[in-house]
C-alpha positions as CSV (number, residue, x, y, z in Angstrom):
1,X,109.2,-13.0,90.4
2,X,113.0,-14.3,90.8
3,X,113.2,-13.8,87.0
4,X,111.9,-10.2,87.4
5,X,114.5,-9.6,90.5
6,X,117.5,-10.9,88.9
7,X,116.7,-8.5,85.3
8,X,116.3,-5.4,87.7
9,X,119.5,-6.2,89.5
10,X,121.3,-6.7,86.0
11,X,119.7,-3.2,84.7
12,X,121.1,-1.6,88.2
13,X,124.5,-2.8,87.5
14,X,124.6,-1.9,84.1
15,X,123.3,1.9,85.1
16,X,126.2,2.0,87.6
17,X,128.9,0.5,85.4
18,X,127.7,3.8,83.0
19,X,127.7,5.9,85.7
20,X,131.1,4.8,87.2
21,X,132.6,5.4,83.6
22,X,131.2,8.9,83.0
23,X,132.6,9.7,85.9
24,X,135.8,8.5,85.3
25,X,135.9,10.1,81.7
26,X,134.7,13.5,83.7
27,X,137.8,13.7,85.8
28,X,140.1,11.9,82.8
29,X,139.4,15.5,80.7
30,X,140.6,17.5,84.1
31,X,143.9,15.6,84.7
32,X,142.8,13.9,87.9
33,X,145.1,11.3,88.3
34,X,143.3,8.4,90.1
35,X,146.4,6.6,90.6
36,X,147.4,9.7,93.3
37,X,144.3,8.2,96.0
38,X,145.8,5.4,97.9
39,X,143.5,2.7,99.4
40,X,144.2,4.2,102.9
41,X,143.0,7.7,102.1
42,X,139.5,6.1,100.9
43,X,139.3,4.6,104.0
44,X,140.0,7.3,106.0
45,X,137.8,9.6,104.7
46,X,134.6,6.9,104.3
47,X,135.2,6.5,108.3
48,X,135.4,10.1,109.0
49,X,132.7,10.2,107.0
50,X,130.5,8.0,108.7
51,X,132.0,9.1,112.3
52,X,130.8,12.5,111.4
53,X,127.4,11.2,109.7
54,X,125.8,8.9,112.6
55,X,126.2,10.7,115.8
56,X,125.6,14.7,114.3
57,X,122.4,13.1,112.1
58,X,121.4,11.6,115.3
59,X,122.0,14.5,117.3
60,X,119.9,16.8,115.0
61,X,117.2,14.1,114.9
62,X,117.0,13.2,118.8
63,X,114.2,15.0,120.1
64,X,112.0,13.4,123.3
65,X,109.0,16.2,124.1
66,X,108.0,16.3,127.2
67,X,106.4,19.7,127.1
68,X,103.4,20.1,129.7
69,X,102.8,23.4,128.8
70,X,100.9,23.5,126.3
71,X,97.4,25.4,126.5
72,X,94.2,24.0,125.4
73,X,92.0,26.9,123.5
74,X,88.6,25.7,123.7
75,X,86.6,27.6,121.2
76,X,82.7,27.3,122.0
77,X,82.4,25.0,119.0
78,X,81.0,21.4,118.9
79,X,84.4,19.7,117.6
80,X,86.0,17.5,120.5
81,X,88.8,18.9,122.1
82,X,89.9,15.5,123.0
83,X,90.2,14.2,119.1
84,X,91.9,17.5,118.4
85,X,94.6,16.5,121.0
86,X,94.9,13.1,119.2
87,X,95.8,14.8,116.1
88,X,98.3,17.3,117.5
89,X,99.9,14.7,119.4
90,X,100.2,12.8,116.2
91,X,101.7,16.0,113.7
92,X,104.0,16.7,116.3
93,X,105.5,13.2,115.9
94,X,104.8,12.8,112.1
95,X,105.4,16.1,110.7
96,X,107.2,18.1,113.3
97,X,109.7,15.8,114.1
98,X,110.6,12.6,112.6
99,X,108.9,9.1,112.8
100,X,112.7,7.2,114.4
101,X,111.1,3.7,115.3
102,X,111.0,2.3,111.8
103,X,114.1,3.8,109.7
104,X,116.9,1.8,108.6
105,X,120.2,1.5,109.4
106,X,121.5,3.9,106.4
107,X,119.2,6.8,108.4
108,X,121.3,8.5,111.5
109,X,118.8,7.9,113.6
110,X,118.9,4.2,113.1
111,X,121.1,4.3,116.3
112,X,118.9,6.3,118.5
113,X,117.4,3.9,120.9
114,X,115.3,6.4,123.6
115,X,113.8,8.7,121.2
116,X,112.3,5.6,119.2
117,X,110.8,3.6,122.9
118,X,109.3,7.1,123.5
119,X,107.3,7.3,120.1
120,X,106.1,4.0,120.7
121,X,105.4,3.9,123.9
122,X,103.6,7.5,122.7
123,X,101.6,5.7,119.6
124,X,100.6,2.7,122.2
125,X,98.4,5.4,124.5
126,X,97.2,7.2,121.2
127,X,95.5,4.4,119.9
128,X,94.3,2.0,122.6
129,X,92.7,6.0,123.8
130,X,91.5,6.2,120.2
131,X,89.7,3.1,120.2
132,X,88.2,3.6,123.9
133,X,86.9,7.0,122.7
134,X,85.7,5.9,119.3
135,X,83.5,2.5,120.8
136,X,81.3,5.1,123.2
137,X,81.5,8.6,121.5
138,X,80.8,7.6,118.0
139,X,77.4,6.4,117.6
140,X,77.2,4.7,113.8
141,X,77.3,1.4,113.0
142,X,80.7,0.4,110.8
143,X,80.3,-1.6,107.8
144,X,82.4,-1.7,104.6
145,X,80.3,0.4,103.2
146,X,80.0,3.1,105.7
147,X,83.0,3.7,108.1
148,X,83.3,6.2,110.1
149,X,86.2,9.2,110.7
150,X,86.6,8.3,113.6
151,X,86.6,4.6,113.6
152,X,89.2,4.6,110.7
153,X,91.4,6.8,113.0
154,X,91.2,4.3,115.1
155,X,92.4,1.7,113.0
156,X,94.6,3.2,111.4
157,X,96.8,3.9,114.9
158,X,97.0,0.4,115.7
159,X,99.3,0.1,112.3
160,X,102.8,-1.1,113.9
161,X,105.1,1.7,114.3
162,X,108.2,0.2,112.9
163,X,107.0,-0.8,109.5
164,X,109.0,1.5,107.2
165,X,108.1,0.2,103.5
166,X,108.2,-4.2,103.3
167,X,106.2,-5.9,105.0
168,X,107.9,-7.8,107.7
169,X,106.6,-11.3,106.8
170,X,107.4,-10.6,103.6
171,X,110.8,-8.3,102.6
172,X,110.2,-8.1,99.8
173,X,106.8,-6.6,99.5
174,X,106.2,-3.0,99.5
175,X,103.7,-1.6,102.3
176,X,102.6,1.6,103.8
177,X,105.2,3.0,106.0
178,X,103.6,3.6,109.8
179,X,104.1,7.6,109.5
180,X,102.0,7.2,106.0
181,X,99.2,5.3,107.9
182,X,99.5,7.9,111.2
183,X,98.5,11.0,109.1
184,X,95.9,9.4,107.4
185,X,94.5,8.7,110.9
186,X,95.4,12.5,111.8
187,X,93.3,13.7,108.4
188,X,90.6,11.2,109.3
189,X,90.3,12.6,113.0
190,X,90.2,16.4,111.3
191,X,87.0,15.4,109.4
192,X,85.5,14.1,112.4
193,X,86.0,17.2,114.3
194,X,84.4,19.1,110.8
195,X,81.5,16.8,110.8
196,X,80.7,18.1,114.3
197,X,80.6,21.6,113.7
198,X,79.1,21.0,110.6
199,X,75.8,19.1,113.0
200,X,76.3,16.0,110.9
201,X,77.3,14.2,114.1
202,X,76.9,14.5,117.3
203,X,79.0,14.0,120.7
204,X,76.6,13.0,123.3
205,X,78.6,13.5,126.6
206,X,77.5,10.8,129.1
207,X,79.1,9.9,132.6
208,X,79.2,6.2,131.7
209,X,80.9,7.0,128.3
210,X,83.7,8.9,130.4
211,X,83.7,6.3,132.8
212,X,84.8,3.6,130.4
213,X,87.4,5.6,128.5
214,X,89.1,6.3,132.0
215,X,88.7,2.3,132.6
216,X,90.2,1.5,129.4
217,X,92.8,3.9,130.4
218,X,93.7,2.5,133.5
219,X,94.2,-0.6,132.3
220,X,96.6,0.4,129.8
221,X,98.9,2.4,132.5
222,X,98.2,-1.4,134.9
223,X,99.9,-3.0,131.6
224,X,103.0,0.0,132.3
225,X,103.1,-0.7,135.9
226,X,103.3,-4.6,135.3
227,X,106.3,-4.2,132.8
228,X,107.9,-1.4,135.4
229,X,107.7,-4.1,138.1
230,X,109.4,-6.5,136.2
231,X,112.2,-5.0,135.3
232,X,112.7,-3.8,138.6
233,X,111.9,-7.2,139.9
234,X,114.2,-8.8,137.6
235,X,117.3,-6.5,137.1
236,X,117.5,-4.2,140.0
237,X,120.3,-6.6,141.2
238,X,122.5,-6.1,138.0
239,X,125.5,-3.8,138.5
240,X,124.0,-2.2,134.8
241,X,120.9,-2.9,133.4
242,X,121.2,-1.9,129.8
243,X,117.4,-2.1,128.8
244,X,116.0,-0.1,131.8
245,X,116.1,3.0,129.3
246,X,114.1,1.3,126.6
247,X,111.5,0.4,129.2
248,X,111.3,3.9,131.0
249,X,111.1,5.8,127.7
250,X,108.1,3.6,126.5
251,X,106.1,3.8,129.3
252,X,107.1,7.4,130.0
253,X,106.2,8.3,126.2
254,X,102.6,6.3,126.9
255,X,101.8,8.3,130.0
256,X,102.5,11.6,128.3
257,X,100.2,10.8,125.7
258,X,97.9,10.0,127.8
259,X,98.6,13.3,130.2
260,X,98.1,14.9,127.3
261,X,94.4,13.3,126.4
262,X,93.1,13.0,130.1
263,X,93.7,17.0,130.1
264,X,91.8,17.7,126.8
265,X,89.0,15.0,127.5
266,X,88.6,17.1,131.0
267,X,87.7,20.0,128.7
268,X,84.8,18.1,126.6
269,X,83.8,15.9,129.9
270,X,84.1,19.5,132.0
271,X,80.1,20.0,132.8
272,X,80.0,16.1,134.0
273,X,83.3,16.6,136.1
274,X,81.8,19.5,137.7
275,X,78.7,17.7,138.5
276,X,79.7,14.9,140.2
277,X,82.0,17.3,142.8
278,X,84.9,15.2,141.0
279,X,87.2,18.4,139.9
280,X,89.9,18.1,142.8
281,X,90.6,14.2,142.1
282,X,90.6,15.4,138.2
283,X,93.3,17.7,138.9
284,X,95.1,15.5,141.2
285,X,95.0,13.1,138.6
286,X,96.3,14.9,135.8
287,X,99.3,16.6,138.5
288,X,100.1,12.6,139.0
289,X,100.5,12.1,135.1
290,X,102.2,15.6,134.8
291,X,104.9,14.8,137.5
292,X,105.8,11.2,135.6
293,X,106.6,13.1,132.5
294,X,108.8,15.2,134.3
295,X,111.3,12.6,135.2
296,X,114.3,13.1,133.3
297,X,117.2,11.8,134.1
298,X,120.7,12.3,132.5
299,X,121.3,8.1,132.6
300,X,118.0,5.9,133.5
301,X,119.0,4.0,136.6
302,X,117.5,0.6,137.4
303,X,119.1,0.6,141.6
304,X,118.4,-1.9,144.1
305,X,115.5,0.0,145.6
306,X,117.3,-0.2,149.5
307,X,120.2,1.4,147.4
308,X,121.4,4.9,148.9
309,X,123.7,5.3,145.9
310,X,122.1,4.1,143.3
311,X,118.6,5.6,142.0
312,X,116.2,3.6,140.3
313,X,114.3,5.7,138.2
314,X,111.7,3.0,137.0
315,X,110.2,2.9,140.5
316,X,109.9,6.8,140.6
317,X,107.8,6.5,137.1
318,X,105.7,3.5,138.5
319,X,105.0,5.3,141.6
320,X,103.5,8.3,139.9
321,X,101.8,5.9,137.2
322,X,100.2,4.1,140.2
323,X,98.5,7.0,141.7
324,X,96.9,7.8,138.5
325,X,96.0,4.4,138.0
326,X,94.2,5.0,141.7
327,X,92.4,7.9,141.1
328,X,91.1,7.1,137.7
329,X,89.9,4.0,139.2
330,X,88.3,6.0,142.0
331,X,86.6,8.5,139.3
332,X,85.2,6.2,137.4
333,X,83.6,4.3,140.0
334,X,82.0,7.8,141.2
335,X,80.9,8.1,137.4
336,X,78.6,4.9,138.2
337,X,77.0,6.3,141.1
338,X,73.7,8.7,140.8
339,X,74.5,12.3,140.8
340,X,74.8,13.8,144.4
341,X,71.6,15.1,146.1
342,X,72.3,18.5,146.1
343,X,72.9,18.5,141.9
344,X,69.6,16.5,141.3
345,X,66.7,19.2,140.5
């Protein structure tokens, strides 16, 4: 392997030495006198170069979406509205915009540091919601030999998001980059949702099915509140905490993703909502989640919270994130209960 290295680095150099020569001969035939460039211009205009290269490229790039707007068309078929959330919510990260949490330095964005948390925090609610969704709604056994859409979605998510193309253990050895593996998942969740409305599967809509995915839920947004608490706990006293951004635009990132999937799995769970009288805590729940995306501040703040000059915008997230937690806590456990009298016939 070293052997192989050290004869591709020797090719490399001879290529460029060739290169570096044509070049020269090129601007010989014109008259360019190289002798004309000092040292000092060079250096000027690589810096101006690379002044103008980072910041506009990340500018262009940097691109947080927070849009709660977004409609929901459900269209009588049997395809799950909730995994045709999962895969818009995955395009619009992979495709639409660019994948920032695993590029390299020589990439603008390498210096972005909230739109890349965001993503993350985004992917982290995608796939723990994924796998929550996948163990109760998909009803085949998983071998090697038979896996389904849906379960390969699922573990195709929980790929780390900043692997670009080696492997971190190993530098040296090429692997899938993390958008390559996310639109696999995306393709994979597509031919779930055609395998419904084709009949060859089924989604069985149960209370105790919705019940668990909202548990599963809730404990992921507990995990957001812990982390929130924290940092609050622990750096509220600084005069500037310089990570409270990467931690707000995580968890804020999770809990649009899941804003996002609690309102599309209201849409396939609707006839269950409806019967257990549980619509008003739905759409208080989904306001809660809706409000905590909202939050945007022009600098994230991490203020003493007795402060009156001083915000502390991780307290406002957790405080949203906590009545969510409440309520989906509160629907579940309604889930578990028999259906009231007046709906039993």
């Amino acid at each position: 392997m070293r052997h192989k290295i050290i004869t591709m680095l020797a090719y490399i150099k001879s290529k460029f030495i060739l290169y570096h020569t044509s070049v020269r001969h090129f601007f010989q035939k014109l008259d360019f006198d190289f002798s004309e460039i000092s040292f000092n211009v060079i250096v000027i205009s690589i810096t101006g170069f690379l002044l103008l290269y980072y910041p506009l490229g990340a500018l262009l790039t940097d691109k947080i979406d927070r849009n709660t707007d977004i409609e929901i068309n459900a269209t009588g078929t049997p395809q799950s509205q909730t995994v045709d959330m999962i895969s818009y919510l995955i395009n619009q990260e992979v495709n639409e915009k660019i994948w920032t949490p695993n590029l390299p330095f020589f990439f603008p964005a390498a210096i972005l540091d909230n739109m890349p948390n965001y993503q993350l925090g985004m992917i982290d609610g995608i796939s723990k919601f994924t796998t929550a969704f996948e163990k109760k709604v998909d009803s085949k056994i998983h071998d090697k030999e038979n896996t389904s859409h849906l379960y390969k979605a699922g573990v195709l998510l929980r790929y780390p998001g900043t692997i670009w193309m080696f492997s971190p253990t190993n530098k040296i050895k090429p692997v899938p980059s993390a958008s390559s593996q996310y639109r696999r998942a995306k393709r994979a969740l597509s031919k779930y949702n055609q395998s419904l409305i084709s009949g060859k599967n089924t989604f069985y809509k149960s209370p105790q099915d919705l019940s668990f995915i909202l548990q599963k839920s809730a404990l992921n947004l507990a995990q957001s509140c812990n982390q929130l608490t924290a940092s609050i706990r622990e750096n509220s006293s600084n005069l500037f905490d310089f990570k409270a951004d990467d931690v707000f635009y995580y968890n804020q990132g999770k809990v649009y993703a899941y804003y996002m999937l609690i309102k599309a799995l209201g849409y396939d769970y609707k006839n269950v909502i409806v019967d257990y009288n549980l619509y008003p805590k739905w759409i208080s729940l989904v306001k809660s989640l809706e409000k905590a995306c909202k939050i945007q501040p022009a600098i994230v703040r991490n203020g003493q919270l007795n402060s009156s000059f001083s915000p502390n915008h991780l307290a406002y997230l957790n405080l949203y994130i906590l009545k969510a937690q409440s309520l989906i806590y509160k629907i579940s456990q309604q889930l578990n209960q028999p259906l009231p009298a007046k709906d039993q016939k």
